[in-house]
C-alpha positions in Angstrom: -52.7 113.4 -46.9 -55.9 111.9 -45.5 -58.2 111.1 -48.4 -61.8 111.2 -47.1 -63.9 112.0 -50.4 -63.7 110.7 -53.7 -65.5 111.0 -56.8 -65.5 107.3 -59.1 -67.5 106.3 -62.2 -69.1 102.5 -61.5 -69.8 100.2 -64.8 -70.9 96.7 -65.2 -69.5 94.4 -67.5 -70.9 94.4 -71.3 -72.9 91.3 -72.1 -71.5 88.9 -74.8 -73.0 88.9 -78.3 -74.8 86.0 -79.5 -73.2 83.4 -81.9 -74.6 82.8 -85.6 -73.7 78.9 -85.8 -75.2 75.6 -87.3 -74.8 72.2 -86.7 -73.0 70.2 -89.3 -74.5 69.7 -93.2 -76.7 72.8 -91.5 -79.2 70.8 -90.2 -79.9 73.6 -87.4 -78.8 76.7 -85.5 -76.3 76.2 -83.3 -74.8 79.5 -82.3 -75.3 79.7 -78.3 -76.1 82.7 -76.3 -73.8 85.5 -75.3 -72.3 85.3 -71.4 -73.8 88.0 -69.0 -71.6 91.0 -68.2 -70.1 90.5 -64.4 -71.9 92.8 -61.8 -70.0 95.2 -59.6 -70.3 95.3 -55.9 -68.9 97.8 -52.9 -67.2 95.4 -50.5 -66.7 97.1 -46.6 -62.5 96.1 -45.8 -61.5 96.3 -42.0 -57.7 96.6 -43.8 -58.6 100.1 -45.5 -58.7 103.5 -43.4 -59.0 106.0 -46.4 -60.3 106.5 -49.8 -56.7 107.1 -51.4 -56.9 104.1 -53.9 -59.5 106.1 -55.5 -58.1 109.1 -56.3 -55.6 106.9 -58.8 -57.8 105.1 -59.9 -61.9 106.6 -61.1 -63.0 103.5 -63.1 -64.1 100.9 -62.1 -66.0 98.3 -64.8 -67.0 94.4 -64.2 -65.6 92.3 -67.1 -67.3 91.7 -69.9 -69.3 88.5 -70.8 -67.8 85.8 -73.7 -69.9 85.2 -76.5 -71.9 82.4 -77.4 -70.3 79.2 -78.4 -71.0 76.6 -81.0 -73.3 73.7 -79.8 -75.6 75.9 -78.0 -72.9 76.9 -75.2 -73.5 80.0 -73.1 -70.6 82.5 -73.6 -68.6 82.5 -70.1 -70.1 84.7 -67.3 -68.1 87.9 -66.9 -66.5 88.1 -63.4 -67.8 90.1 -60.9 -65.6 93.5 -59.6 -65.6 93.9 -56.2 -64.4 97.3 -54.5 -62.9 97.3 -51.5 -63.5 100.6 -49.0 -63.2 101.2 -46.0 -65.9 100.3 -43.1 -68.5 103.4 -43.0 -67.7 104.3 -46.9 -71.2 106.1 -48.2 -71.5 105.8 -51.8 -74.0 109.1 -53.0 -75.8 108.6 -56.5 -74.4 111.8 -58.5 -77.9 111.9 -60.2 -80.2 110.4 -58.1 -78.5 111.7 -55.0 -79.9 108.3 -53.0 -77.0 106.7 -50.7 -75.9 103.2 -49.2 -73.6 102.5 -46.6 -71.3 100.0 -46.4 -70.6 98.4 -42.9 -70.3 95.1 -40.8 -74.4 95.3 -40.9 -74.5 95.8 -45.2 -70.6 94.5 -45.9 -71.9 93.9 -49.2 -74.0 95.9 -52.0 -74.6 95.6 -55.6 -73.6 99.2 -57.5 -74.3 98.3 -60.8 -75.4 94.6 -62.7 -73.9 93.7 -65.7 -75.5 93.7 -69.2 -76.8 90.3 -70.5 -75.6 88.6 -73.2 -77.3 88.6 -76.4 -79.5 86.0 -78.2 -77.7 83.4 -80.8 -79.4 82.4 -83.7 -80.3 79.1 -82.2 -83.3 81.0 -79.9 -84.7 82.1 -83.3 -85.6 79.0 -85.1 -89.2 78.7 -85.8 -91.2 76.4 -88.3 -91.2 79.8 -90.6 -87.1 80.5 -89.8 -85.3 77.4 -89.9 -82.0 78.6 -90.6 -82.0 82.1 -88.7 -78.8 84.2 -89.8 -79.3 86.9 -87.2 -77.8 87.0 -83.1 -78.1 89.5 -80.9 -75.4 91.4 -79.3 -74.9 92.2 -75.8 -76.0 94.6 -73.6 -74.3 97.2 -71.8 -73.9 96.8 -68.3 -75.6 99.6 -65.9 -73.5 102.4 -65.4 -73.6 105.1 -62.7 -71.1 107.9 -61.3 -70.4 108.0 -57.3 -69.4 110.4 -55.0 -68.0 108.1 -52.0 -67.7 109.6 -47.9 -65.6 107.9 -45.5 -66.7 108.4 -42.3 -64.8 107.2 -39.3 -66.1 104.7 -37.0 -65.5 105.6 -33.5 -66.6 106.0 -30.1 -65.8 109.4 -28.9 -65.0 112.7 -30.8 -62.5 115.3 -29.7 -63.5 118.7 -30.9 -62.6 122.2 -30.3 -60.4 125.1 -31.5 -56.8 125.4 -32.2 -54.9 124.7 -29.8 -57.7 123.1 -27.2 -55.5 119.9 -26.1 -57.1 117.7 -28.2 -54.1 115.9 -29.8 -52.4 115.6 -26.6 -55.2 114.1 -24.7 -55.3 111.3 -27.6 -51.4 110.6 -27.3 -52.0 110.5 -23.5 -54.8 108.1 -23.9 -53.8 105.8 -26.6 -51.0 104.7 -28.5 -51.6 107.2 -31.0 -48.7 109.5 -31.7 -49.9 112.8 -32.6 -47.5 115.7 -33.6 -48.6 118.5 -31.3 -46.9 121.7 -30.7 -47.9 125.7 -29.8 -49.4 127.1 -32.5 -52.8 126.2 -34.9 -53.3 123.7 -37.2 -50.6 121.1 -35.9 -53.6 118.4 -36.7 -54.0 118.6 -40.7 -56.7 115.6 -40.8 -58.3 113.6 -38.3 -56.6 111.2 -35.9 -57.7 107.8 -34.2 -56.3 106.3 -31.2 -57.8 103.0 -29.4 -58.6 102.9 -25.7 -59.8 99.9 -24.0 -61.3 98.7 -27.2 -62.8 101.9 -28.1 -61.8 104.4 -30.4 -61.5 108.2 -30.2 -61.3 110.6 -33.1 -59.6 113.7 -33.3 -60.9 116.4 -35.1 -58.5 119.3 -36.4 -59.0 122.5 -34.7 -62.6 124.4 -36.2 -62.2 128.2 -36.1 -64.9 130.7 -36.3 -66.1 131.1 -40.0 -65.3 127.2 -40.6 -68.5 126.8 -42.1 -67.6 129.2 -45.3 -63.8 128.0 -45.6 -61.9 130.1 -42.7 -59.1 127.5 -41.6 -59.4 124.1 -42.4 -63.2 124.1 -42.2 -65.6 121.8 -41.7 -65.1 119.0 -44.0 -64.0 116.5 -41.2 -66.9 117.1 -38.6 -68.4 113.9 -41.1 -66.5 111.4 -39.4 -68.2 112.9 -35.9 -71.8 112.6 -37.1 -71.9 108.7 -35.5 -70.0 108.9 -32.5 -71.8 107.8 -29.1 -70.5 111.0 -27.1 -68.5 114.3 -27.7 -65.6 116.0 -26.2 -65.6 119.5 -26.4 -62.4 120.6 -25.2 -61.9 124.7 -24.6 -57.9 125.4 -23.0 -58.1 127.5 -19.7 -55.7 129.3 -21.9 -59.5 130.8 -23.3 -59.4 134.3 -22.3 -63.3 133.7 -22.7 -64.6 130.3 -22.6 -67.8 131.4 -23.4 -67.6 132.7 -26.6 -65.1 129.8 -27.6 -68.1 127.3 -26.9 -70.7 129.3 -28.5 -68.1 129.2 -31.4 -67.1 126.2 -32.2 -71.3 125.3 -31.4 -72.7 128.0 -33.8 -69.7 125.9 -36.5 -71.2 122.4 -35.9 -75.4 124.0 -36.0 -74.0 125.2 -39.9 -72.7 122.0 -41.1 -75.4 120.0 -39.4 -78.2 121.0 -37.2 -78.4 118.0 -35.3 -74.5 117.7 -34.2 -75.3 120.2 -31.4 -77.9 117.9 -29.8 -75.6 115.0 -29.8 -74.4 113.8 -25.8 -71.4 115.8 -25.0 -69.1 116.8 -22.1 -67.1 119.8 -22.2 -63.3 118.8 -21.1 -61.4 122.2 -19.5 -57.9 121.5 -20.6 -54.7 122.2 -19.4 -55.6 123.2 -15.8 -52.0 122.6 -14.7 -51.2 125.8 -16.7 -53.5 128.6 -14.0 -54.0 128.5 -11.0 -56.8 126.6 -9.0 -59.0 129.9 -8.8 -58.7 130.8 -12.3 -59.9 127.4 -13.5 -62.8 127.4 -10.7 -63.9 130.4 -12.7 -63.9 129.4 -15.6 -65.7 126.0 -14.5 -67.8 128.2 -13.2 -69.0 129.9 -16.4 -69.2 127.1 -18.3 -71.7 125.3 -16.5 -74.0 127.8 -17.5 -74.4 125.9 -20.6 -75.9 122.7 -18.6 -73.6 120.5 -19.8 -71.1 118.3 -17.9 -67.9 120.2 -17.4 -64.4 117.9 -16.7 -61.2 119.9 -15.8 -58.2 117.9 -16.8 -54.4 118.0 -17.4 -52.5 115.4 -19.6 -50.2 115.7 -16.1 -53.3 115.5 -13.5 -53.3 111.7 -13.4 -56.5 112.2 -11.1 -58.5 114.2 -13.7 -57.6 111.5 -16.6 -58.6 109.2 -14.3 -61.7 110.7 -14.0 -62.0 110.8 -18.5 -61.0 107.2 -18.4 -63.7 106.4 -15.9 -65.9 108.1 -18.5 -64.4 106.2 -21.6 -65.3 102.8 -20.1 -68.8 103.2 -19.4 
């Protein structure tokens, strides 16, 4: 199962106390200061493509600091946690709802700091206190709950009902190795393939009623929200194209209104499968909706040709 959402709680480590020491014959406070708590950081990981690890696993704490030594000596520093996600992973605030992003532009971001260490006796001498019995102990590191979204980087988005040739074009394109057969739902989670250096996402099928739950939803139209250019692909096998674009269109305005706007093309699959009047027809009609309109066939090599001249521009 692709794991594309995951909820972790994110602590840093607890500060070290502070040490209650003197120096021999007590001739001073010697007890050293408590270690600070190690910080915890999200670290983007081209090696990761889903959020899986954290479904195990919800903790996640830096380690703590040492305490204070004799001689004045700082407790050790706490090591610093560092998470590894994959590129694009959001992590979402629970309570304050603010977001970061981890990418190849911010591969790096501090979640929570850890706690300092606490005060040894030896910072409370005074001319009134020589021989201070009292050290503070350390602090607690920030803590703070995350909600985490992994959204997949690519390209191009395939998108479309049931059915629509979406899996197929991806196998025909790239290496990718899609299961696809004659009925819904074949594609259970998104799909990448590489073309030419670029990748291409496929989205499993949308139906109509996505938006409330119908089908598989719309919980994996996230990893479209970035791509440079859509796909929209609608089977000649339609028996009206129309209201299969307005559809899947009316899906993407609910989850989010700006998805719609984004550059698409609209791909007519599987044109080898009617005959050349039917799909001039249904080109026709589609056109209406101003948008570019490719007719292709995973067994046209001239139409992919045309998509691939598409792809590498």
């Amino acid at each position: 199962m692709f794991i594309d959402e995951a909820k972790i709680m994110v602590k840093g480590g607890h500060g070290g106390a502070g040490r209650v020491a003197f120096f021999r014959n007590r001739k001073g406070p010697s007890g050293g200061n408590g270690g600070p708590g190690g910080d915890v950081y999200a670290v983007a990981s081209g090696n990761l493509t889903q959020l899986a690890t954290f479904i195990s696993k919800i903790k996640y704490i830096g380690e703590n600091g040492g305490p204070g030594g004799l001689n004045q000596r700082t407790g050790k520093y706490g090591d610093d946690l560092l998470i590894k996600v994959p590129v694009g992973t959001t992590f979402i605030d629970v309570v304050t709802k603010g977001e970061i992003t981890v990418n190849e532009k911010n591969p790096k971001y501090l979640l929570c700091r850890g706690g300092l260490g606490g005060l040894g006796n030896s910072a409370f001498k005074s001319p009134t206190n020589r021989v201070p019995q009292q050290a503070e102990p350390g602090k607690e590191g920030q803590e703070r709950n995350f909600r985490l979204i992994l959204r997949l980087i690519a390209n191009f988005g395939l998108i479309g009902l049931p059915n629509a040739g979406k899996s197929s074009l991806l196998n025909k394109l790239t290496s990718a190795n899609v299961k696809t057969a004659n009925y819904p739902f074949t594609t259970l989670e998104p799909n990448l393939g590489v073309y030419n250096g670029k990748v291409i996402a496929d989205v499993p099928g949308l139906i109509e009623g996505a938006s409330t739950g119908k089908g598989l939803g719309i919980k994996f139209l996230k990893h479209i929200e970035k791509v440079d250019l859509i796909f929209h692909c609608i089977s000649v096998e339609s028996t009206d194209v129309t209201t299969e674009y307005n559809t899947v269109i009316n899906e993407l305005k609910t989850y989010n209104p700006r998805l719609p706007e984004k550059k698409s093309i609209i791909l007519l699959t599987k044109i080898d499968l009617i005959d050349e009047k039917e799909v001039n027809k249904k080109l026709k009609e589609l056109k209406e909706f101003n948008k570019d309109v490719l007719p292709v066939s995973i067994y046209d090599e001239e139409s992919l040709e045309q998509l691939r001249n598409i792809l590498n521009m």
